[in-house]
C-alpha positions as CSV (number, residue, x, y, z in Angstrom):
1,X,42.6,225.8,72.2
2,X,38.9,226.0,71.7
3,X,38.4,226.8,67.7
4,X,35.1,225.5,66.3
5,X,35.1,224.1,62.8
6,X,32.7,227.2,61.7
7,X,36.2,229.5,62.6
8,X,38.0,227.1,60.5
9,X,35.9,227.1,57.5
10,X,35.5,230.6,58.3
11,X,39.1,231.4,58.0
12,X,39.1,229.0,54.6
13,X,36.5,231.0,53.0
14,X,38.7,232.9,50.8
15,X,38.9,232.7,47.1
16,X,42.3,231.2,46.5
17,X,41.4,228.3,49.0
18,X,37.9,228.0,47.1
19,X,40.0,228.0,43.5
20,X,42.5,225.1,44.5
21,X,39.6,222.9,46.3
22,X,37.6,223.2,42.7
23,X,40.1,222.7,40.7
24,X,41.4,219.0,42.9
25,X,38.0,218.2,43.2
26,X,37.6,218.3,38.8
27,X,40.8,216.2,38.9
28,X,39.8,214.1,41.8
29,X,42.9,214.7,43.7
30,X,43.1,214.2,47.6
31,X,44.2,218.0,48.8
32,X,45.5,219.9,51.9
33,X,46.7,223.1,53.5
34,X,49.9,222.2,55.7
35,X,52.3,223.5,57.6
36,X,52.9,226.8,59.1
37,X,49.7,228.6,57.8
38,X,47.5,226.0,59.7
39,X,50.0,226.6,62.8
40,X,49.9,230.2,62.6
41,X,45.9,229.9,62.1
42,X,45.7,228.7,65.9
43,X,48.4,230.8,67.1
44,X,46.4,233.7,65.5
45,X,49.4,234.7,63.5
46,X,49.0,236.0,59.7
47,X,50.8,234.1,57.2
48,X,51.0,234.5,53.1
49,X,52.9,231.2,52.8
50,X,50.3,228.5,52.2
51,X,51.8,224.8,51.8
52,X,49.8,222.4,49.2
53,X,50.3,219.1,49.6
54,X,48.4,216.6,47.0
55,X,48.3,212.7,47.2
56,X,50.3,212.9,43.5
57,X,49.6,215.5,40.6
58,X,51.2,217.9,43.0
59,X,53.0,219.9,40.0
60,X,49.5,219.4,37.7
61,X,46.8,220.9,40.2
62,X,49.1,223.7,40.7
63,X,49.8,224.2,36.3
64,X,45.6,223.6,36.7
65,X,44.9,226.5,39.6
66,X,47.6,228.8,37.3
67,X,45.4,228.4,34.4
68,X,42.1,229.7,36.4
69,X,43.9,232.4,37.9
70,X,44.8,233.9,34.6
71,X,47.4,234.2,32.0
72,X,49.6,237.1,34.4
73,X,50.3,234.6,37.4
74,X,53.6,233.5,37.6
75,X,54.4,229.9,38.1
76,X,57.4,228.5,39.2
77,X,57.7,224.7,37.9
78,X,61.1,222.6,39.9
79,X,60.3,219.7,38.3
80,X,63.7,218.1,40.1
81,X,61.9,218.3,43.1
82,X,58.3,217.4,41.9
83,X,57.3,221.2,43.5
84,X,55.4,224.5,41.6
85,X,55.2,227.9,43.5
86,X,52.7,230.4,42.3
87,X,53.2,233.8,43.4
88,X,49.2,235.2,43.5
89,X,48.6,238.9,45.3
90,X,50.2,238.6,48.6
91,X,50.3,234.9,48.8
92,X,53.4,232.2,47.6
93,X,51.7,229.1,47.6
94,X,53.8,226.0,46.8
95,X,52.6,222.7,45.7
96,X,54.3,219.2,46.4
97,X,53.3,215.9,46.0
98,X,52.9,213.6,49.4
99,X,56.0,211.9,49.5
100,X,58.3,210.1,51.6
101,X,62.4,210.6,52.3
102,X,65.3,208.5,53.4
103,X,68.6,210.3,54.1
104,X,72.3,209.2,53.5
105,X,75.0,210.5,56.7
106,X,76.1,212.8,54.7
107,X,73.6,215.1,53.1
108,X,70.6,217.0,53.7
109,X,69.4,215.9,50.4
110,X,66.8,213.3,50.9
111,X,65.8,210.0,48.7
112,X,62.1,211.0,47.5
113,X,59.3,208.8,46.9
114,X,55.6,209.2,46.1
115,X,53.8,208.5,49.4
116,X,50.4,209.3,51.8
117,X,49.4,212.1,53.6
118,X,50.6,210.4,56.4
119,X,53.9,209.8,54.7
120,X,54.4,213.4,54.4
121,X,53.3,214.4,58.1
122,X,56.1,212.1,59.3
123,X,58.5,213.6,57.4
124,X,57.9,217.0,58.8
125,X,59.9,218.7,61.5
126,X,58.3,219.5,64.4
127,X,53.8,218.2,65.3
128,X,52.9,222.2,64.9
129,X,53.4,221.8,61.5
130,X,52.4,218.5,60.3
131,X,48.7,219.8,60.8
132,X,46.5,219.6,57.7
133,X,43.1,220.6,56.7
134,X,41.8,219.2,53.7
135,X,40.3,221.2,51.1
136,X,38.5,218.4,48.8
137,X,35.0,220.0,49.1
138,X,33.7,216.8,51.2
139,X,35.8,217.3,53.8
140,X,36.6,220.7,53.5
141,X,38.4,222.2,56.4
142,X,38.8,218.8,58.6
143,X,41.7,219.0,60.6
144,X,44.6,215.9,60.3
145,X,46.6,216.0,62.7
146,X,48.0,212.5,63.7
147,X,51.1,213.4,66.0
148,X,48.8,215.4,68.1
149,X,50.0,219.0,66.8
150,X,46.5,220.8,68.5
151,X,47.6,219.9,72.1
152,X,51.6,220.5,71.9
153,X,50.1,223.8,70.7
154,X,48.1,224.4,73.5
155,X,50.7,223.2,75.8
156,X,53.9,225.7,74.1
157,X,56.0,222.6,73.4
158,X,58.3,222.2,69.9
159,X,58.5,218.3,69.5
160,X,59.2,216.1,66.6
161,X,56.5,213.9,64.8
162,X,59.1,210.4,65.0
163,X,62.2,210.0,67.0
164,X,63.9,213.3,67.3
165,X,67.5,211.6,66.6
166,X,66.6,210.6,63.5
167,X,64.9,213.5,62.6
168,X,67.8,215.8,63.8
169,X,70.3,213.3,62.2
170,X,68.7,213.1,58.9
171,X,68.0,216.8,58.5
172,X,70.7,218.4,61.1
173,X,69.0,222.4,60.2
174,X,65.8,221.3,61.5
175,X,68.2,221.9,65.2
176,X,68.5,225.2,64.4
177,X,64.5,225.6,63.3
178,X,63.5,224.1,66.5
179,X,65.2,227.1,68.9
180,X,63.8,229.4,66.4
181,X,60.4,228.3,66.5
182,X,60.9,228.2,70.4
183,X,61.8,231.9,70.6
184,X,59.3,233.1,67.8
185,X,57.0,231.3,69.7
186,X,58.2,231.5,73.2
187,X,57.4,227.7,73.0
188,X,59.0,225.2,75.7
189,X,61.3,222.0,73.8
190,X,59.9,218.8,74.7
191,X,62.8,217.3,77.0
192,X,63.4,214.1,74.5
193,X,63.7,216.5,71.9
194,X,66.1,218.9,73.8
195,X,68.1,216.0,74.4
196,X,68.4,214.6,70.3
197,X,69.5,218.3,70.1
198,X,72.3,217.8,72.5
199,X,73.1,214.6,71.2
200,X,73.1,215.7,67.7
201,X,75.0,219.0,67.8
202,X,78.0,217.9,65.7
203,X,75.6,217.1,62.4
204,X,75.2,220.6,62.0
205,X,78.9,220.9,60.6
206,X,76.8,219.4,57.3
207,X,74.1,222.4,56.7
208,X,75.4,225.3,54.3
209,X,76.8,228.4,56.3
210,X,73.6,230.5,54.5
211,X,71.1,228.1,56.1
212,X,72.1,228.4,59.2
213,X,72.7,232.1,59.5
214,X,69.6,232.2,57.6
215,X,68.2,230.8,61.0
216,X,70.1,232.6,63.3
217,X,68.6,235.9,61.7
218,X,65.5,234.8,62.3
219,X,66.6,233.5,66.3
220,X,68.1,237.5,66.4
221,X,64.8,239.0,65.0
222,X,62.2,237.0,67.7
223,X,60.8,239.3,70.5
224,X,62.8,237.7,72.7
225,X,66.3,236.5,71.3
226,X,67.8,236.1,74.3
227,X,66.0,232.6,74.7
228,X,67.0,231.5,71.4
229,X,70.9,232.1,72.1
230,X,70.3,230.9,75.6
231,X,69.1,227.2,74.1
232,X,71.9,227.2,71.2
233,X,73.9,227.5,74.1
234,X,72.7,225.1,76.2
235,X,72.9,222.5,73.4
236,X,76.4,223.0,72.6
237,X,75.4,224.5,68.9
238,X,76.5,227.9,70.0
239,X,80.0,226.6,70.2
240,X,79.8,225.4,66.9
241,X,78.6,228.0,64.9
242,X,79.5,231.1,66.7
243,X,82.5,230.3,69.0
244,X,83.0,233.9,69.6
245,X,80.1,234.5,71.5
246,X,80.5,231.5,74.0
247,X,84.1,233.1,74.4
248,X,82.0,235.8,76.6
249,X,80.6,233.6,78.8
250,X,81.9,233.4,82.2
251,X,82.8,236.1,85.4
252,X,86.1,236.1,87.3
253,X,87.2,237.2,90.3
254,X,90.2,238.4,91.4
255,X,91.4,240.5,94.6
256,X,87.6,240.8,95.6
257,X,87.2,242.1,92.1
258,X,84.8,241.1,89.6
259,X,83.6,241.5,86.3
260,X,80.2,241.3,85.0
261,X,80.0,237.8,82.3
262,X,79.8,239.8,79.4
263,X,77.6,236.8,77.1
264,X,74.7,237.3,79.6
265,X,75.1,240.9,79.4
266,X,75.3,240.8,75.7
267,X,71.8,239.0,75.5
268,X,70.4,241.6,78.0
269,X,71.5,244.3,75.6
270,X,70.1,242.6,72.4
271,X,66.7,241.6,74.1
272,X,66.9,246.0,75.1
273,X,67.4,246.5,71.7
274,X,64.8,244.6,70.4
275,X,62.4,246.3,72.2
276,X,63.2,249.7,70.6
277,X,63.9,248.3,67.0
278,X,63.4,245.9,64.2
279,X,67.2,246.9,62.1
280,X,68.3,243.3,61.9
281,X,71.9,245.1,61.9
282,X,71.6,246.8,64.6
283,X,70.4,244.2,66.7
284,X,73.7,242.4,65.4
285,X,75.8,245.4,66.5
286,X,74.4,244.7,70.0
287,X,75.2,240.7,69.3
288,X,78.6,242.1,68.7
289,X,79.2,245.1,70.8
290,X,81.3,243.6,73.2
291,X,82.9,240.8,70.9
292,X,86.4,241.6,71.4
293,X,86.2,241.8,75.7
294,X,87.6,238.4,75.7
295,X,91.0,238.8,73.9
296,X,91.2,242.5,75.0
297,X,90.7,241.3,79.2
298,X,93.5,242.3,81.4
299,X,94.3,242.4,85.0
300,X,95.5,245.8,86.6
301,X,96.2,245.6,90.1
302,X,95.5,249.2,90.8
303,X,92.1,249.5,88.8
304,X,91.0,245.8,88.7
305,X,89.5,244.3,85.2
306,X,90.1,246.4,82.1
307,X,89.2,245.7,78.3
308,X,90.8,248.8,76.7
309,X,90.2,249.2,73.1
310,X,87.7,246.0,72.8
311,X,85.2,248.6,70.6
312,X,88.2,249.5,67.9
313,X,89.5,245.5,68.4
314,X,86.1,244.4,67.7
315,X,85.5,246.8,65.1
316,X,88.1,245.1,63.2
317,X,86.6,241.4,64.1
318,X,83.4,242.2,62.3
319,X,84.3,241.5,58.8
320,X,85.8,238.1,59.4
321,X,82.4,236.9,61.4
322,X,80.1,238.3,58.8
323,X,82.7,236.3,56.2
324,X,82.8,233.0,57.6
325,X,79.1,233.7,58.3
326,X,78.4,234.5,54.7
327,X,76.6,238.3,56.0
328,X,76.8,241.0,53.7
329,X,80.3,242.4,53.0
330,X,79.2,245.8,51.9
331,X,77.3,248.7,53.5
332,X,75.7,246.6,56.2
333,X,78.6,245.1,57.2
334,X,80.4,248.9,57.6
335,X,77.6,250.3,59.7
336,X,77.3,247.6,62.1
337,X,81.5,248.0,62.4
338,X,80.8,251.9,63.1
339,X,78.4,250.9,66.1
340,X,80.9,248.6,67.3
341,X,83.5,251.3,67.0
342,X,81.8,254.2,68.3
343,X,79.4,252.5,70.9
344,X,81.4,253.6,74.2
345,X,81.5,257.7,72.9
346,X,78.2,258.4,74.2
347,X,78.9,256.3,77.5
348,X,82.2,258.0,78.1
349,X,80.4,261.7,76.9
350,X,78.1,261.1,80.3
351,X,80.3,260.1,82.8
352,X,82.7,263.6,82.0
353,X,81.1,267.3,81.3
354,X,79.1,267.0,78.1
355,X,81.2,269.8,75.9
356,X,80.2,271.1,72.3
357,X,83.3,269.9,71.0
358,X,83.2,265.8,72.0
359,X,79.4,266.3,70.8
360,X,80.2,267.7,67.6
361,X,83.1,264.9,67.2
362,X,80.7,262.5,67.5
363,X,77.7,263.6,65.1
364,X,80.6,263.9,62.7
365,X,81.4,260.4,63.8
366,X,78.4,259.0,64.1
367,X,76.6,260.6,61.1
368,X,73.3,259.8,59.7
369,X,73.4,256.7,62.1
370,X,73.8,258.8,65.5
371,X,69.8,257.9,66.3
372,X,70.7,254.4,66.2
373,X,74.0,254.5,68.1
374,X,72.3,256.5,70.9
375,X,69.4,253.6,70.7
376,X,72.3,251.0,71.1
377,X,74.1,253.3,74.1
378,X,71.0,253.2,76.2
379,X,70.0,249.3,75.6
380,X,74.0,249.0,76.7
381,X,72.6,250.4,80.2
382,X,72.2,247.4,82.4
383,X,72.9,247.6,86.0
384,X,70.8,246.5,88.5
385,X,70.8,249.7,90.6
386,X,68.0,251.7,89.2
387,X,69.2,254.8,90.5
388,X,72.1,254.3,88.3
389,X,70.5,253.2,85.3
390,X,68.2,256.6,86.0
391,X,71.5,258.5,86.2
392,X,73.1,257.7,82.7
393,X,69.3,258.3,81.0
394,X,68.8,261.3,82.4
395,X,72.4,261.9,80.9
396,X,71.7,260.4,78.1
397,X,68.7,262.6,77.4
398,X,71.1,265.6,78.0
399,X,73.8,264.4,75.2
400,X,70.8,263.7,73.0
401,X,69.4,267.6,73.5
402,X,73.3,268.8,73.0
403,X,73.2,266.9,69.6
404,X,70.2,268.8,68.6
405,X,71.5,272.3,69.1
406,X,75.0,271.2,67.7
407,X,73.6,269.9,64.6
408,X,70.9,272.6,64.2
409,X,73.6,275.6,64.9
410,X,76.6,274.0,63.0
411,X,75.6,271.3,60.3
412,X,77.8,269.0,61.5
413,X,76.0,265.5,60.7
414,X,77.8,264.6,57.1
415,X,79.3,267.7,56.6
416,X,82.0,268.2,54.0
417,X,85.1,271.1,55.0
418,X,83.7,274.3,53.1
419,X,87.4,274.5,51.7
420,X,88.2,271.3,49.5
421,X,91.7,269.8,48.6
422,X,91.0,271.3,44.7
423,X,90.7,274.8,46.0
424,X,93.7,274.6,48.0
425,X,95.9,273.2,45.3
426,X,94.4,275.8,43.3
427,X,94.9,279.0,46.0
428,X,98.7,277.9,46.7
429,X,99.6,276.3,43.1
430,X,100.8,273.4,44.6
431,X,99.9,269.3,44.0
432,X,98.5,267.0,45.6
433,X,100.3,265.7,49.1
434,X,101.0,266.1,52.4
435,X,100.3,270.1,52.2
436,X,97.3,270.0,50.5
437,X,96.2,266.8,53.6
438,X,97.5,269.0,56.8
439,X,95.9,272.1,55.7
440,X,92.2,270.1,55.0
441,X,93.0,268.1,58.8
442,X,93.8,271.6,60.5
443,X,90.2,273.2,58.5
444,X,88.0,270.4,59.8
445,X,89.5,270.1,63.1
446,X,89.1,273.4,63.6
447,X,85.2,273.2,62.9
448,X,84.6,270.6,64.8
449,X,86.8,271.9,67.9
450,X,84.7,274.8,67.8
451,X,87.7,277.3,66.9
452,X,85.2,278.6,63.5
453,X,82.1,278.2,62.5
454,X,81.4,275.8,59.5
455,X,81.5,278.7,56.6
456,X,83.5,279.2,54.2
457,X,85.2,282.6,54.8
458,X,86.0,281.5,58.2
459,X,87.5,278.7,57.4
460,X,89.5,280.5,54.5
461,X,90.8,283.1,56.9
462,X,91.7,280.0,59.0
463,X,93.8,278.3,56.1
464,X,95.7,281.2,55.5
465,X,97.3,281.8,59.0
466,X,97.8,278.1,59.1
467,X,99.7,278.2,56.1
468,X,101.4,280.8,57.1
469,X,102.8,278.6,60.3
470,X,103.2,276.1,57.5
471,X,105.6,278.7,55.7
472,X,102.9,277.9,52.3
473,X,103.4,280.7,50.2
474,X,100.3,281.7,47.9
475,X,101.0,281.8,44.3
């Protein structure tokens, strides 16, 4: 990675960098950049999360540089943890003192001491980001980098600065950072450290439930997630912290009939969707599309391998995985169960005659959230027979055209009956019940069957003959 010390200083010369090297300069303090912004500076990444790290006064250069910067920054003082964020325009910059940390088995929460530069660089997680440049105006932009950060860098490898068991052991989420580095990144694991991952799998049982998902969002939200489940797998993390998944893996023959392994096909359809979009639930309803195929598998000797129902049995397994792992339980949660839910309609809509009725059931359905259905339909496309994969698109495209004209000639998407339960209590002087229900059902099904239009005097006419069936007298 050829970048001349000009490009660094070049890529320094901005004022916040210039504010913080005056201001440790006037208190004599030994100063640094570290961490990801100097990793991202090679991998020509932008990054507004700058890392200060001082040989002491860590919490005082930062009070100093809020002073300069004016009586409107916000600074954040954790004295606890001898640390002071400033939020300043687009950046967070953090200040710590160098320190050193010892660990008991039992916790993530180390034993601090005041320590070197070097100190702290050993304590850091992986060589890419132990790199420092110093910004004391003699040395300003130098580049420490002591575990050889520059050349795992240009080599794609995630390694650890000291033995990787230790460092795995003494920190056990720093497992879950290094497969999400490595498919940010599309970085190779260094083989020791693949190993201390292997080795070390169980110690994640110690990390919070919220760091870890934290991680896996961030594994789920790489170009390439695939790669990041692929090593969690491989590592025997998956197992721990999502045993659901790994419950996928695996295809079985029977009678000269196979199935597809549905955790591989999973991965292919999340690494579709990430192509198409950045809705981190939406890539989780591809994570969980097919969740429920393992307890729903069955053996038919006439039609082979079935998994009827897995969308509706899976629908109902969403809220206890986004509860154990501490996910929303609100909105988010409900939308990514309506993918779940409705992601076979469209499939099953191609493979029969595409009729306005089954299209109008399904904008109802689907709602405001048919685009991204239809995007999670077509990433859910992945044979290897390209004529067939060209086959459902082309139908695809069909279904999409048909919800256009449905929802353009009948308002479909969202649409509330144009005769509501009040009215009909009011029209046949009768209460609340199962009248009142049957005669709302029988409206709306007849809108979206197609039987009246979605008006109001239709669907009045409509109500009266049904209640007349009904033997509902008007008052």
């Amino acid at each position: 990675m050829d970048i001349s010390q000009e490009e660094i200083r070049s890529n320094l010369d901005k004022d916040i960098f210039r504010l913080i090297s005056q201001t440790a300069d006037e208190m004599m303090v030994e100063c640094y950049l570290i961490g990801g912004y100097v990793r991202d500076f090679f991998l020509y990444r932008p990054s507004n999360d700058i890392d200060i790290v001082t040989v002491g006064k860590g919490i005082e250069l930062a009070e100093a540089v809020a002073k300069k910067l004016g009586r409107n920054t916000r600074i954040t003082v954790f004295k606890t943890f001898g640390t002071a964020q400033i939020k300043y325009k687009k950046y967070d910059i953090e200040f710590v003192g160098a320190r050193k940390e010892s660990y008991t088995h039992d916790s993530r929460k180390p034993f601090v001491e005041d320590g070197t530069l070097e100190d702290d660089q050993k304590r850091r997680d992986f060589t890419i980001n132990a790199m420092a440049f110093c910004l004391n105006g003699n040395r300003y932009g130098e580049l420490v980098d002591p575990f050889n950060g520059m050349q795992d860098l240009e080599e794609l490898i995630i390694r650890t600065p000291l033995d990787p068991d230790i460092t795995f052991s003494d920190d056990p989420l720093r497992m879950m950072r290094a497969i999400r580095f490595a498919s940010q990144l599309g970085f190779d694991i260094f083989p020791d450290t693949f190993d201390a991952l292997e080795r070390n799998k169980e110690r994640i049982k110690i990390v919070s439930r919220e760091r870890v998902t934290d991680e896996l969002n961030k594994i789920i939200m790489s170009p390439k997630p695939s790669m990041g489940f692929i090593l969690l797998d491989k590592t025997g993390l998956l197992e721990i912290i999502f045993p659901e998944l790994t419950a996928l893996k695996g295809a079985e023959t029977k009678d000269g009939v196979g199935h597809k392994d549905n955790f591989y096909h999973t991965l292919i359809v999340l690494d579709n969707i990430s192509k198409k979009t950045d809705n981190l639930w939406l890539r989780w309803s591809a994570l969980l599309h097919d969740i429920a195929k393992p307890v729903t598998k069955k053996w038919d000797s006439k039609i082979g391998w079935t998994f009827y129902n897995h969308n509706y049995i899976g629908e109902k397994m969403v809220p206890k995985i986004f509860r154990r792992m501490k996910l929303p339980q609100n909105e988010k949660m409900k939308y990514t169960q309506k993918m779940v839910s409705l992601h076979m309609r469209p499939m099953q809509l191609v493979e029969d005659v595409v009729t306005d009725s089954a299209v109008r059931r399904l904008l109802f359905d689907a709602s405001d959230d048919i685009d991204d259905l239809m995007t999670l339909c077509e990433a859910d496309i992945t044979s290897k027979n390209p004529v067939k994969v060209q086959k459902f698109m082309n139908n695809f495209s069909i279904v999409r055209r048909k919800l256009r004209e449905i929802e353009e000639k009948d308002r479909v998407r969202n649409f509330q009956p144009p005769i509501d339960g009040n009215e009909i209590m009011e029209i046949f002087d009768i209460k609340q019940g199962r009248e009142v229900g049957i005669l709302k059902s029988t409206i709306k099904e007849a809108i979206l069957d197609g039987i009246i239009p979605n008006e109001h005097d239709a669907a009045f006419q409509f109500m009266l003959e049904k209640a007349k069936e009904l033997n509902i007298k008007l008052r």
